[in-house]
PQR file of N, CA, C, O and H, with PARSE charges and radii, in Angstrom:
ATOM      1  N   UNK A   1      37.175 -27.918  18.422 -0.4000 1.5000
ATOM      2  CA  UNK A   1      37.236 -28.212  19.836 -0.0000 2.0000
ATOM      3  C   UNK A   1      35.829 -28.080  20.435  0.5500 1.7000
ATOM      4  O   UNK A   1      35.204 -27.098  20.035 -0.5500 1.4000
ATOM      5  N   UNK A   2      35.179 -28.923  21.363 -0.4000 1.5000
ATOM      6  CA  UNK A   2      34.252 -29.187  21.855 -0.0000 2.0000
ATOM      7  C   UNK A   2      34.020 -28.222  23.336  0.5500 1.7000
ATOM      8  O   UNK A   2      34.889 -28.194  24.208 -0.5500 1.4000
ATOM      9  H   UNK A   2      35.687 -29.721  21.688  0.4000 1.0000
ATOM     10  N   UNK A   3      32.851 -27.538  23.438 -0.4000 1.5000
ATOM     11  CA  UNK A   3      32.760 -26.407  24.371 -0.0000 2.0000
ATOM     12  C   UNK A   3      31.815 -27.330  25.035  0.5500 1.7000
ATOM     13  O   UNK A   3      30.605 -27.226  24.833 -0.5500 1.4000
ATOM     14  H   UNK A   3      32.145 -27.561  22.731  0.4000 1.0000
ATOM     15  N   UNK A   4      32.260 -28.131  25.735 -0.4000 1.5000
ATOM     16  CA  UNK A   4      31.995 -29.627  27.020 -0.0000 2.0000
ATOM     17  C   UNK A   4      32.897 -28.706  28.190  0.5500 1.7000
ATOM     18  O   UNK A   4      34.122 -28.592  28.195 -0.5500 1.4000
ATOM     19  H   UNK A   4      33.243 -28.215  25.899  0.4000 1.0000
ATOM     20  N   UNK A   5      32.218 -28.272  28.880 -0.4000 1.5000
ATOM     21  CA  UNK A   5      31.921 -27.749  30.670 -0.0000 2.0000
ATOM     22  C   UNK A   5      31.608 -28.922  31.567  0.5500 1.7000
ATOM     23  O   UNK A   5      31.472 -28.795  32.784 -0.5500 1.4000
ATOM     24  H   UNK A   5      31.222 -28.365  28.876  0.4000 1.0000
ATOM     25  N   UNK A   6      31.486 -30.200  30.848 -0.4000 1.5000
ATOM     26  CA  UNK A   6      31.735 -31.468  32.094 -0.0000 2.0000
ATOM     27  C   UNK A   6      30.594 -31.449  32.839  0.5500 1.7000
ATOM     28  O   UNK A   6      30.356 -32.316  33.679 -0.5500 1.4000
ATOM     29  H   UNK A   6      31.597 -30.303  29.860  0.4000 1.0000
ATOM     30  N   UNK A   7      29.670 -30.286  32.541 -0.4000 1.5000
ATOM     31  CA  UNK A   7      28.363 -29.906  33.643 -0.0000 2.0000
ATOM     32  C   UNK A   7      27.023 -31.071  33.191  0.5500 1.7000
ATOM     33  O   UNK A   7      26.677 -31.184  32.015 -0.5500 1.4000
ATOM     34  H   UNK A   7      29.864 -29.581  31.858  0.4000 1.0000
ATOM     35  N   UNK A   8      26.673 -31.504  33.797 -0.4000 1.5000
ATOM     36  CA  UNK A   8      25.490 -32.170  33.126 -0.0000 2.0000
ATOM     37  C   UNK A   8      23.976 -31.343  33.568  0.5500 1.7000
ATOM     38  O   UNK A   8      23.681 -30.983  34.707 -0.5500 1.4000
ATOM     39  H   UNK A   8      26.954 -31.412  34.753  0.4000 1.0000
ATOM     40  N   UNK A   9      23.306 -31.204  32.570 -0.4000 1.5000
ATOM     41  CA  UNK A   9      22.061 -29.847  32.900 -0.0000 2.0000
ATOM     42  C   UNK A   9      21.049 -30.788  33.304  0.5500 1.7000
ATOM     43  O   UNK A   9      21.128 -31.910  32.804 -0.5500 1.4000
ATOM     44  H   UNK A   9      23.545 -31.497  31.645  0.4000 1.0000
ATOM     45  N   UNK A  10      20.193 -30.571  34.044 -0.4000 1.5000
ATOM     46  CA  UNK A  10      19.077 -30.928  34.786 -0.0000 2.0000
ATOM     47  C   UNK A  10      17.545 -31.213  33.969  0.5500 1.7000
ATOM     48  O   UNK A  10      17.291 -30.183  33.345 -0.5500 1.4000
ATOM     49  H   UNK A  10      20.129 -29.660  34.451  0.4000 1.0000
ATOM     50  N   UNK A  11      17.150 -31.586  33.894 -0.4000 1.5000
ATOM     51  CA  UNK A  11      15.831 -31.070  33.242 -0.0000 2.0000
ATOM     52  C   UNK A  11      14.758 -30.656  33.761  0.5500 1.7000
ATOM     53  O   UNK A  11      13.936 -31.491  34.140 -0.5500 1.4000
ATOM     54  H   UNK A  11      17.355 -32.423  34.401  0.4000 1.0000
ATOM     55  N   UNK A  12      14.548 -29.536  33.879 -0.4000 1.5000
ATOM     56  CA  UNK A  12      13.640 -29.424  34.845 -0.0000 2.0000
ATOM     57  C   UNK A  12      11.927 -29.709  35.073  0.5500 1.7000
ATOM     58  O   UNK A  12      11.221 -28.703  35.144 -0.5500 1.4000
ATOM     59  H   UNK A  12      15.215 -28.857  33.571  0.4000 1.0000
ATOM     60  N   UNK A  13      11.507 -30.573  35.146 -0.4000 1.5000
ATOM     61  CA  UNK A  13      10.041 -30.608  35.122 -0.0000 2.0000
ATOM     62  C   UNK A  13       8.685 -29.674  35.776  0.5500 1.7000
ATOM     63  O   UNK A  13       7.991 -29.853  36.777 -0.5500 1.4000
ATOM     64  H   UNK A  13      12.080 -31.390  35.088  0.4000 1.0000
ATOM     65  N   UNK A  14       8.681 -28.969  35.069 -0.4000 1.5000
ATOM     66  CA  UNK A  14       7.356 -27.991  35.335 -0.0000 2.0000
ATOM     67  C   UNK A  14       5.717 -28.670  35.748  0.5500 1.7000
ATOM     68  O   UNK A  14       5.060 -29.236  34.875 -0.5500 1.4000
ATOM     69  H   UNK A  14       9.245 -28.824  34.256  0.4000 1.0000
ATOM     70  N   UNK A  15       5.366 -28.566  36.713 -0.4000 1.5000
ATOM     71  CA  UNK A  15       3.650 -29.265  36.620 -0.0000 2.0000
ATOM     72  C   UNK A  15       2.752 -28.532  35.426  0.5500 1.7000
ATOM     73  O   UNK A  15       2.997 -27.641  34.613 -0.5500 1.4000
ATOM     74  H   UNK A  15       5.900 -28.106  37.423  0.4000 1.0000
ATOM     75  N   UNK A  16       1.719 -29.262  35.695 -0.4000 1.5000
ATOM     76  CA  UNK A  16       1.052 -28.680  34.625 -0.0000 2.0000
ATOM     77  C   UNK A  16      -0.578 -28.690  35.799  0.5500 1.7000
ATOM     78  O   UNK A  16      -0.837 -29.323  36.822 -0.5500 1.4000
ATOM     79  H   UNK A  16       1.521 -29.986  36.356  0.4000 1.0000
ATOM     80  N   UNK A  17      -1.321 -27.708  35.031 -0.4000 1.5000
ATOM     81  CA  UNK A  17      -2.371 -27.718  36.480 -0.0000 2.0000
ATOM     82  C   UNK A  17      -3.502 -28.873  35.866  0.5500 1.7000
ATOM     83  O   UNK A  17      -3.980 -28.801  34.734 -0.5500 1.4000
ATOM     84  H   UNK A  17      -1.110 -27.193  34.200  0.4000 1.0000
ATOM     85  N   UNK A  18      -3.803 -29.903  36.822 -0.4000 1.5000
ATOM     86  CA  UNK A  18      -5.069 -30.772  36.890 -0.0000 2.0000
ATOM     87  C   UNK A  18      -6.613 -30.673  36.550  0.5500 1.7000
ATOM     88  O   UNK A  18      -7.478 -31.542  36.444 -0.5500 1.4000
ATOM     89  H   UNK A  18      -3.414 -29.962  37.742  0.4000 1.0000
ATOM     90  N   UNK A  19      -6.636 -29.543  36.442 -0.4000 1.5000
ATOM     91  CA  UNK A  19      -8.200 -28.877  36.872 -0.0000 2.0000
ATOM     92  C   UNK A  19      -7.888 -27.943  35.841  0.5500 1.7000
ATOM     93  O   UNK A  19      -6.771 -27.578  35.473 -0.5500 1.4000
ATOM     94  H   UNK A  19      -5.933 -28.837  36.528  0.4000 1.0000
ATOM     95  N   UNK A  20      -9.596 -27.422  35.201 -0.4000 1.5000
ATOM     96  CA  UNK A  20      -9.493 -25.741  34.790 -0.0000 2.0000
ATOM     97  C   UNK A  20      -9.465 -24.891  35.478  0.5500 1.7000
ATOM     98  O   UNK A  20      -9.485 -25.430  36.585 -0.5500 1.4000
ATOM     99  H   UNK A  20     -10.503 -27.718  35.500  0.4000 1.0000
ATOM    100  N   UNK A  21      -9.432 -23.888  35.615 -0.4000 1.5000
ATOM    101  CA  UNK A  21      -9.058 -22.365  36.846 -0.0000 2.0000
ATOM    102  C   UNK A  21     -10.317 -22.233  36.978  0.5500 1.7000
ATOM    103  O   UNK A  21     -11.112 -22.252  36.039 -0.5500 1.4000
ATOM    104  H   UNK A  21      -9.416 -23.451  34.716  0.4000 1.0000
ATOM    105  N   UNK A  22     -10.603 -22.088  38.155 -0.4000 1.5000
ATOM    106  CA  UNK A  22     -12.197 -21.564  38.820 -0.0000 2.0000
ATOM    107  C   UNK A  22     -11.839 -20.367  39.790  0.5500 1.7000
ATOM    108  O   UNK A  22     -10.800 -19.992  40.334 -0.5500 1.4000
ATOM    109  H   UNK A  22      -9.957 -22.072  38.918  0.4000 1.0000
ATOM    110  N   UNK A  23     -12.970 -19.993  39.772 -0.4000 1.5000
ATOM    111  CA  UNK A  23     -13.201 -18.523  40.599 -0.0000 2.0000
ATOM    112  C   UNK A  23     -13.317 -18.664  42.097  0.5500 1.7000
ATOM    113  O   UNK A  23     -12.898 -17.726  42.775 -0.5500 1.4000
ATOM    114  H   UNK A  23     -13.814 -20.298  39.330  0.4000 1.0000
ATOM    115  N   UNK A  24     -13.881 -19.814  42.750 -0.4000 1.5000
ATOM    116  CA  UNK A  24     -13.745 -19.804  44.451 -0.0000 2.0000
ATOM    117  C   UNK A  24     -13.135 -21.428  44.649  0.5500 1.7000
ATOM    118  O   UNK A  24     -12.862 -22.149  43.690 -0.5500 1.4000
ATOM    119  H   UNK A  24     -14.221 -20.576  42.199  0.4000 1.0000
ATOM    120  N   UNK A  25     -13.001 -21.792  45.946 -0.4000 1.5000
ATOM    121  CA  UNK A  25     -12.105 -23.027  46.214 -0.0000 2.0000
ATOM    122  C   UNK A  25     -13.501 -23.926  46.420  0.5500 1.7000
ATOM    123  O   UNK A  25     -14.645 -23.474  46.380 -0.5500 1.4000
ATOM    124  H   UNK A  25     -13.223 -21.205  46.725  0.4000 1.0000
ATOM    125  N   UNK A  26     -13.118 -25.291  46.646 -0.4000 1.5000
ATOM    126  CA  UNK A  26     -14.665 -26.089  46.608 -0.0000 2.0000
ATOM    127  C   UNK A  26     -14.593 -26.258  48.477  0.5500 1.7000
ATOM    128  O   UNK A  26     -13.724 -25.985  49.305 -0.5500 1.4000
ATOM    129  H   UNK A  26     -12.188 -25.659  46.679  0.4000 1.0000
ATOM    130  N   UNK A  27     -15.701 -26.726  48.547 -0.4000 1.5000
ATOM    131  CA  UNK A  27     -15.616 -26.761  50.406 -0.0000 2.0000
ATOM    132  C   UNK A  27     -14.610 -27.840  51.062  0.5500 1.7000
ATOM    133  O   UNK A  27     -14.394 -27.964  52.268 -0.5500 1.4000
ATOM    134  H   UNK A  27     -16.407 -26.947  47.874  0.4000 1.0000
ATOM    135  N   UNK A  28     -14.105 -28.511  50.133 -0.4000 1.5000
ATOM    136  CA  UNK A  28     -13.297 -29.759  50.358 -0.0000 2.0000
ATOM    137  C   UNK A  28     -11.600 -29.183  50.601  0.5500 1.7000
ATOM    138  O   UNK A  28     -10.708 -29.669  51.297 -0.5500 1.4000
ATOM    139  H   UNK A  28     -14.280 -28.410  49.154  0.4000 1.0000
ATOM    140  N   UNK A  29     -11.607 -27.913  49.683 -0.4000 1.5000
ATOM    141  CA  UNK A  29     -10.113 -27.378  49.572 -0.0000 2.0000
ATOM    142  C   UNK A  29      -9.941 -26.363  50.469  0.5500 1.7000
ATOM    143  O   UNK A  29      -8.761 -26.035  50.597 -0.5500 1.4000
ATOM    144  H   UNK A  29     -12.332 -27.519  49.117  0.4000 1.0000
ATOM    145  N   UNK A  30     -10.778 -25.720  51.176 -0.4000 1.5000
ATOM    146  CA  UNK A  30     -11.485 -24.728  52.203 -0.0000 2.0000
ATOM    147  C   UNK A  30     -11.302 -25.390  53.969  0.5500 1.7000
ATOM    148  O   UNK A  30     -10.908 -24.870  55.013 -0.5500 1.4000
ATOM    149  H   UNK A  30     -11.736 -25.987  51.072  0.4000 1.0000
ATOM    150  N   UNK A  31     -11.915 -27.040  53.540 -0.4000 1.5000
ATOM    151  CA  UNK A  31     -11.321 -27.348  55.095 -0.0000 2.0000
ATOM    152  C   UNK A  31     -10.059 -28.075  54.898  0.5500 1.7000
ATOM    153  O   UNK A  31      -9.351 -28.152  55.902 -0.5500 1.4000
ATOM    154  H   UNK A  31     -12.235 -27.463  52.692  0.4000 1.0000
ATOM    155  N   UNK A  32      -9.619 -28.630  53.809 -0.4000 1.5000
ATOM    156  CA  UNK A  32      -8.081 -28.835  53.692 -0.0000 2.0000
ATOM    157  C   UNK A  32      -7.324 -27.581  54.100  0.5500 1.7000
ATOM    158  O   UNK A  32      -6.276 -27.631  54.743 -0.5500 1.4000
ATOM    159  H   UNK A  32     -10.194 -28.567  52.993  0.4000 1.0000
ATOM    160  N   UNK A  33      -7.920 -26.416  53.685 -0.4000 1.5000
ATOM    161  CA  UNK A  33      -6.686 -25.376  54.073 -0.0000 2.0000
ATOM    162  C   UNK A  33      -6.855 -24.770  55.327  0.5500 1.7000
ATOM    163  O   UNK A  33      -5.887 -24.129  55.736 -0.5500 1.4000
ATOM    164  H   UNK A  33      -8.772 -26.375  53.162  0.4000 1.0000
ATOM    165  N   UNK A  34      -8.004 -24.828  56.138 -0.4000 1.5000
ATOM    166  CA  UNK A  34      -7.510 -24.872  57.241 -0.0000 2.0000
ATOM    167  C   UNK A  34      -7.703 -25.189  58.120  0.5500 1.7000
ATOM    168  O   UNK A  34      -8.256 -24.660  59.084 -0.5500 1.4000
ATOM    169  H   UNK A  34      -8.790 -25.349  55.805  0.4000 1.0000
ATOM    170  N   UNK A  35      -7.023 -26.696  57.860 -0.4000 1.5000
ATOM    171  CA  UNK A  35      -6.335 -27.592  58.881 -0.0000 2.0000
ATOM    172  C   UNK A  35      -4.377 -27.329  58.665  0.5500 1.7000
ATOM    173  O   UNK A  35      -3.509 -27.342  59.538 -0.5500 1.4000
ATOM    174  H   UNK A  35      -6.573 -27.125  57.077  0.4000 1.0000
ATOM    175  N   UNK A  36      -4.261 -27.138  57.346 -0.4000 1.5000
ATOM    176  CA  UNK A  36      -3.108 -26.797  56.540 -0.0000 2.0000
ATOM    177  C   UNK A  36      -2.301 -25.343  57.432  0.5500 1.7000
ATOM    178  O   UNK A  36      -1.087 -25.186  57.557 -0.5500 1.4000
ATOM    179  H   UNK A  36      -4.966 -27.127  56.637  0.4000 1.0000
ATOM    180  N   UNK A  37      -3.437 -24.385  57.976 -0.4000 1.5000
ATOM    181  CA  UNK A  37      -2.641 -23.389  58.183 -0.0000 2.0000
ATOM    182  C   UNK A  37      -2.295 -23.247  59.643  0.5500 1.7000
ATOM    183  O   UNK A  37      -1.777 -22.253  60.151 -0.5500 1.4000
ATOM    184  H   UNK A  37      -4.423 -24.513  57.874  0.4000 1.0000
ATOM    185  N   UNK A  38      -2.682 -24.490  60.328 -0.4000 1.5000
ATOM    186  CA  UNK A  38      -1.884 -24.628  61.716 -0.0000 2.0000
ATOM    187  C   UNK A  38      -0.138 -24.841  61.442  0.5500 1.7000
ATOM    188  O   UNK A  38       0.807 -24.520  62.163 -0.5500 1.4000
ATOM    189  H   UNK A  38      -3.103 -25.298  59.915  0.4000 1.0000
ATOM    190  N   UNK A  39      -0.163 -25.429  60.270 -0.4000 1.5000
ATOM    191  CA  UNK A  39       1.413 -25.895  60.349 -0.0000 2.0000
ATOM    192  C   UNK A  39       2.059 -24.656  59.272  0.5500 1.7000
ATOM    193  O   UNK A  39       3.283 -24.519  59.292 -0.5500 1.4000
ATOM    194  H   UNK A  39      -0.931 -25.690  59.685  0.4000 1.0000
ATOM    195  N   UNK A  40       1.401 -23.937  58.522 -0.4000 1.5000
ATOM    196  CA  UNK A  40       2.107 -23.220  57.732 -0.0000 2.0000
ATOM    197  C   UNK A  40       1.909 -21.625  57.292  0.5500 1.7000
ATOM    198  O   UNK A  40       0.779 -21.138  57.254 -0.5500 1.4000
ATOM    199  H   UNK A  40       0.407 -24.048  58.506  0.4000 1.0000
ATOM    200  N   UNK A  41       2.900 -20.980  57.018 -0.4000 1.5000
ATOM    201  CA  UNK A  41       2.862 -19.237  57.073 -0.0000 2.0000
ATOM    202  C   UNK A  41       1.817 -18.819  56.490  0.5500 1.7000
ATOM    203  O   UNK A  41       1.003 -19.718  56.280 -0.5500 1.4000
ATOM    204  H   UNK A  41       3.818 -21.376  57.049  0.4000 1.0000
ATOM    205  N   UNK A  42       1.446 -17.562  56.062 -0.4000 1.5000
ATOM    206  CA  UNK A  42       0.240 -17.040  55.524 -0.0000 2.0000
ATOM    207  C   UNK A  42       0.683 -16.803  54.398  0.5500 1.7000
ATOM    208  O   UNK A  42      -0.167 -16.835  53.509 -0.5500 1.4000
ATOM    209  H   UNK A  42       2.108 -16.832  56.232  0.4000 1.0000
ATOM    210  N   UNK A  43       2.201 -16.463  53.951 -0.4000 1.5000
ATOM    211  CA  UNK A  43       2.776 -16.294  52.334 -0.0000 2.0000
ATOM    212  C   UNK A  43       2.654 -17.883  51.354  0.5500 1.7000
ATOM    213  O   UNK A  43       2.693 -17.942  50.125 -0.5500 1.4000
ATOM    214  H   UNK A  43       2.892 -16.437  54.674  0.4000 1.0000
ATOM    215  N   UNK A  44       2.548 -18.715  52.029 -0.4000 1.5000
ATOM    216  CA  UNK A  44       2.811 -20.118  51.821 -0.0000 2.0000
ATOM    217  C   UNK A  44       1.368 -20.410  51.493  0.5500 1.7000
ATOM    218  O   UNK A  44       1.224 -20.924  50.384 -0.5500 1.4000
ATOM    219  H   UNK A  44       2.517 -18.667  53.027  0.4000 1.0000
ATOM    220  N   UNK A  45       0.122 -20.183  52.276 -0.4000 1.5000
ATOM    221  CA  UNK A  45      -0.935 -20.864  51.993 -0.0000 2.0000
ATOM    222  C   UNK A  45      -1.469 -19.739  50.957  0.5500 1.7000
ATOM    223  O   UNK A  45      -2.286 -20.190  50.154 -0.5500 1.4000
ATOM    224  H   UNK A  45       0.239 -19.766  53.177  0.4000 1.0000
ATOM    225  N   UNK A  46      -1.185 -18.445  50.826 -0.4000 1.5000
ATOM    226  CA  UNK A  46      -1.682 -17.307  49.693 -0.0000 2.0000
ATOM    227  C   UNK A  46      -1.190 -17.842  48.453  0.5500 1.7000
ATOM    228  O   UNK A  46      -1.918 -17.693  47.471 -0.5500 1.4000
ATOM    229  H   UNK A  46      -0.521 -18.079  51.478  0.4000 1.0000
ATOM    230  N   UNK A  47       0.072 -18.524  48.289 -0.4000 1.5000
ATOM    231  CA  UNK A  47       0.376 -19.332  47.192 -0.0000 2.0000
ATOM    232  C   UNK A  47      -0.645 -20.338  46.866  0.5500 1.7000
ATOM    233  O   UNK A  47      -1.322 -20.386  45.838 -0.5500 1.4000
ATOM    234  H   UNK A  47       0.664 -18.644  49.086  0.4000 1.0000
ATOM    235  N   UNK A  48      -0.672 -21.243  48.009 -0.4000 1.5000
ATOM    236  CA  UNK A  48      -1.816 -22.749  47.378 -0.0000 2.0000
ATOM    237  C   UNK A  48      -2.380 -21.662  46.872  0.5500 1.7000
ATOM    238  O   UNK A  48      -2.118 -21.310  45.722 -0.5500 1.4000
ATOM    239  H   UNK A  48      -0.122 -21.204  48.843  0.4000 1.0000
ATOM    240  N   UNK A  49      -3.173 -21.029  47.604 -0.4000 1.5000
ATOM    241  CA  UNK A  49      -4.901 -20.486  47.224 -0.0000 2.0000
ATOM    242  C   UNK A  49      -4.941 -20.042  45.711  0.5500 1.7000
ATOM    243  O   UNK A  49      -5.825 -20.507  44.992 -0.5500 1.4000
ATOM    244  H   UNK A  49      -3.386 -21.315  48.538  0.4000 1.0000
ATOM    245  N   UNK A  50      -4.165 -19.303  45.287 -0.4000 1.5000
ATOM    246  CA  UNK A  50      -3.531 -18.998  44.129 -0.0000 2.0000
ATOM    247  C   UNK A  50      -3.385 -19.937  43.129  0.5500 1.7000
ATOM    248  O   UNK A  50      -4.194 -20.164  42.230 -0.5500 1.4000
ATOM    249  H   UNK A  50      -3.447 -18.925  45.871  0.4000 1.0000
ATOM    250  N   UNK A  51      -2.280 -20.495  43.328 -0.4000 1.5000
ATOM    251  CA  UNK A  51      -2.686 -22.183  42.316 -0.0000 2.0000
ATOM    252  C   UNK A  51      -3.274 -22.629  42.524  0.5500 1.7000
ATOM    253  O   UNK A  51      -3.452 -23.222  41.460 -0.5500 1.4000
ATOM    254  H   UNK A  51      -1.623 -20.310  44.058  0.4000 1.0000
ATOM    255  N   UNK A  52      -4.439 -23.245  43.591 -0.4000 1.5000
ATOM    256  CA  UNK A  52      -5.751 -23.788  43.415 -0.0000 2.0000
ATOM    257  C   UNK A  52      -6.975 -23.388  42.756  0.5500 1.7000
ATOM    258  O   UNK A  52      -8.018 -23.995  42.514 -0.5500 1.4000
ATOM    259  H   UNK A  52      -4.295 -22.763  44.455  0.4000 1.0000
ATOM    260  N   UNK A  53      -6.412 -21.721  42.435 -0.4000 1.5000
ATOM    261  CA  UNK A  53      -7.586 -21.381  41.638 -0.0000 2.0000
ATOM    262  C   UNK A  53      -7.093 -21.680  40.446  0.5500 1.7000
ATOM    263  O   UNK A  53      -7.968 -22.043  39.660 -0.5500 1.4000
ATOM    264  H   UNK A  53      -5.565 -21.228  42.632  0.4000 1.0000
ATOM    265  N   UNK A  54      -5.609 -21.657  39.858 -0.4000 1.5000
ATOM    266  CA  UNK A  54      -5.267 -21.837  38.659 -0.0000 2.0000
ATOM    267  C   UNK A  54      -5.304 -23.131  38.337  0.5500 1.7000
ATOM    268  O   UNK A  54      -4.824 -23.556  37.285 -0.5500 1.4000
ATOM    269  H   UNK A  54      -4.899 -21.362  40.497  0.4000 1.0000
ATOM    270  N   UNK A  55      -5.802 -23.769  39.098 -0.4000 1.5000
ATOM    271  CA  UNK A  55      -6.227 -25.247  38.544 -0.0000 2.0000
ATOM    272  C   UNK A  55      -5.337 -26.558  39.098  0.5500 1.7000
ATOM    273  O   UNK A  55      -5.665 -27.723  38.872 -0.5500 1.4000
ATOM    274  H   UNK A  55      -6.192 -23.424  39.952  0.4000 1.0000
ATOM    275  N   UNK A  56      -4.562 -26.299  39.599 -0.4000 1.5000
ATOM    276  CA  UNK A  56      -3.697 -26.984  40.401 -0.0000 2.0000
ATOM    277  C   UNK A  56      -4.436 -27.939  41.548  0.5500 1.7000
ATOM    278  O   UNK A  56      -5.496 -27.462  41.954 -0.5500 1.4000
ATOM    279  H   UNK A  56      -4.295 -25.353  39.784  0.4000 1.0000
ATOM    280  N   UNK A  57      -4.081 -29.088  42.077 -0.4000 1.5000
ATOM    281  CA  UNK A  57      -4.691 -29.267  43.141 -0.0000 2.0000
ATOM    282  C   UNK A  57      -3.871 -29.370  44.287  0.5500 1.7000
ATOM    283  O   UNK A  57      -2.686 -29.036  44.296 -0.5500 1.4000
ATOM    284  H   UNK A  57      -3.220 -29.475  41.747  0.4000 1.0000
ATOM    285  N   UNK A  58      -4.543 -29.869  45.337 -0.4000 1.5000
ATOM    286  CA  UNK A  58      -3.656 -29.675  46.390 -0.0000 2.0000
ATOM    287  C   UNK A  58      -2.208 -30.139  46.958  0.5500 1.7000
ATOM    288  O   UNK A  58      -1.401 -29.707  47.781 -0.5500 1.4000
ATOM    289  H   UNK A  58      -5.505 -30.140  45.330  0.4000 1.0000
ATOM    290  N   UNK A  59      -2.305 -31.186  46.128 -0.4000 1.5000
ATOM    291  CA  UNK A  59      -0.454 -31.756  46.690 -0.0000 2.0000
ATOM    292  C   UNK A  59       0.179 -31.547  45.728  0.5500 1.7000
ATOM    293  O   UNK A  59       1.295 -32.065  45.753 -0.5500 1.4000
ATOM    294  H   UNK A  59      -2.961 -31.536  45.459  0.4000 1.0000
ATOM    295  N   UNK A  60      -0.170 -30.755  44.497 -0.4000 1.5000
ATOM    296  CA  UNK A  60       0.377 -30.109  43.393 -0.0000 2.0000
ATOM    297  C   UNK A  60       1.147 -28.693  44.005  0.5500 1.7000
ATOM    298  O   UNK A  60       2.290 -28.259  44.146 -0.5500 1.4000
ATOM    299  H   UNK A  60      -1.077 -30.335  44.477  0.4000 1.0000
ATOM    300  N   UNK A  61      -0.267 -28.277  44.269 -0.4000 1.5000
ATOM    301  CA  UNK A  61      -0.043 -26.515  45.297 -0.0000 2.0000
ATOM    302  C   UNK A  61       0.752 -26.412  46.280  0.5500 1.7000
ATOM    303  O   UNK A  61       1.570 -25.499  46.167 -0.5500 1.4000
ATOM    304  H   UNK A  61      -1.196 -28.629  44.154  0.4000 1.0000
ATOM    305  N   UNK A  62       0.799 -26.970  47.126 -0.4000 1.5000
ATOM    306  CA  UNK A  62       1.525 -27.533  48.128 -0.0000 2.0000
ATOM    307  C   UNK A  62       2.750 -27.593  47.573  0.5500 1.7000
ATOM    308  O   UNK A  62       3.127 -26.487  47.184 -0.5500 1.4000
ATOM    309  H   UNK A  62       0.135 -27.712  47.218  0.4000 1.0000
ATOM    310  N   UNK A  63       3.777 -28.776  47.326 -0.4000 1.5000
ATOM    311  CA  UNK A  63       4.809 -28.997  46.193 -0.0000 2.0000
ATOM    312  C   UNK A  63       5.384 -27.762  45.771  0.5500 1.7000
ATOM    313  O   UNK A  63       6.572 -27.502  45.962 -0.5500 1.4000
ATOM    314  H   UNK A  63       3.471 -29.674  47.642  0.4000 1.0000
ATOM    315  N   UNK A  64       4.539 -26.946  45.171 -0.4000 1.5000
ATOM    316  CA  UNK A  64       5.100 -25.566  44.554 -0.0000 2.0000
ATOM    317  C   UNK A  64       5.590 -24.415  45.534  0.5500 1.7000
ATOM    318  O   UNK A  64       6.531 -23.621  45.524 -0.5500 1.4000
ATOM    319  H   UNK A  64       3.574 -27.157  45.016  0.4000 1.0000
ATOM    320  N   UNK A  65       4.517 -24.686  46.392 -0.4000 1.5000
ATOM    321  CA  UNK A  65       5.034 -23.745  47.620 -0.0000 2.0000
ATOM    322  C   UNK A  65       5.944 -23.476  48.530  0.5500 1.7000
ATOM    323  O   UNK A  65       6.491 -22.417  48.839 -0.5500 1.4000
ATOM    324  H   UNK A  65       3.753 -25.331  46.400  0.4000 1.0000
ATOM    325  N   UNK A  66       6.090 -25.010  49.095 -0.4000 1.5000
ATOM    326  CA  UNK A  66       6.935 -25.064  49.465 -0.0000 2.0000
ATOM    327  C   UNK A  66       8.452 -25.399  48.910  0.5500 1.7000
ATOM    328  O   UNK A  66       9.384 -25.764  49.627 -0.5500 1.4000
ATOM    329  H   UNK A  66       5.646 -25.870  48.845  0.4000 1.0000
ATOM    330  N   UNK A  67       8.510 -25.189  47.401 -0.4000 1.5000
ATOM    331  CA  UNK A  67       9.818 -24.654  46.431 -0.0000 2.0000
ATOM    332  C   UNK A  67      10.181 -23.288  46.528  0.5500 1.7000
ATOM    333  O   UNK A  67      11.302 -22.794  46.646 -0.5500 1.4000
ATOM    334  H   UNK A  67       7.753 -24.892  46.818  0.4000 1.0000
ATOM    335  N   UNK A  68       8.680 -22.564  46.439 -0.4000 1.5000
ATOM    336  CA  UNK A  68       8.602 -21.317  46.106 -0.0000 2.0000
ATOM    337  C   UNK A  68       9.298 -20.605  47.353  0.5500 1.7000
ATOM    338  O   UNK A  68      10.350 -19.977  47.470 -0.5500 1.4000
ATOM    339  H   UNK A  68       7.769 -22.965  46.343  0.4000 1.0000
ATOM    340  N   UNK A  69       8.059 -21.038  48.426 -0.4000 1.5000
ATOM    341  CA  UNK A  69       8.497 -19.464  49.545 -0.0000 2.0000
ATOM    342  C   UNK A  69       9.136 -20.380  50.735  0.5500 1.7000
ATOM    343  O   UNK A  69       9.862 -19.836  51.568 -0.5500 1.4000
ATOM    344  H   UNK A  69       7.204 -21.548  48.331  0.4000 1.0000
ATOM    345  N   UNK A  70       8.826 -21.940  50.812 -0.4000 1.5000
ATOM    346  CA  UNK A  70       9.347 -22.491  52.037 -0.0000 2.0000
ATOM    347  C   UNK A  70       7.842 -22.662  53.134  0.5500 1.7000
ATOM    348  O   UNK A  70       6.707 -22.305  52.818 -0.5500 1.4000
ATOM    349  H   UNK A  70       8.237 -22.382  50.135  0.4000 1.0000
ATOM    350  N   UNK A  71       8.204 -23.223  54.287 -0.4000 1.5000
ATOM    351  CA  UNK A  71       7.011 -23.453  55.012 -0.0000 2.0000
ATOM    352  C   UNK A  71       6.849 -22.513  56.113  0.5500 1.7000
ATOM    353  O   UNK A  71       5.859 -22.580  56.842 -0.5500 1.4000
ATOM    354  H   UNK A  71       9.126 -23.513  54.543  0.4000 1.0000
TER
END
């Protein structure tokens, strides 16, 4: 007998980061973020900043964040 739950599973797609991880943001991701933090929390943009250093870029970072903590 077949252990079929009728459920169909998702797959979930993980990003992968764009960039290698650097140590400070470039001046380009610096005034992207804030123009970014008129519209959004301080837990939300501590995330980008975070994956932007891990190599992520910005509508990557973004994307994640607002999965993660919301806007």
């Amino acid at each position: 007998m077949a252990y079929n739950t009728g459920m169909i599973k998702k797959k979930t797609t993980t990003m992968k980061p764009s960039f290698k991880p650097k140590k400070v943001l470039s001046v380009r991701q610096k005034e992207l973020m804030k123009t970014h933090s008129k519209h959004h929390t301080k837990k939300h943009l501590n995330l980008m900043n975070k994956l932007m250093l891990k190599g992520f870029c910005f509508e990557q970072s973004h994307e994640l964040a607002k999965k993660e903590v919301g806007k």
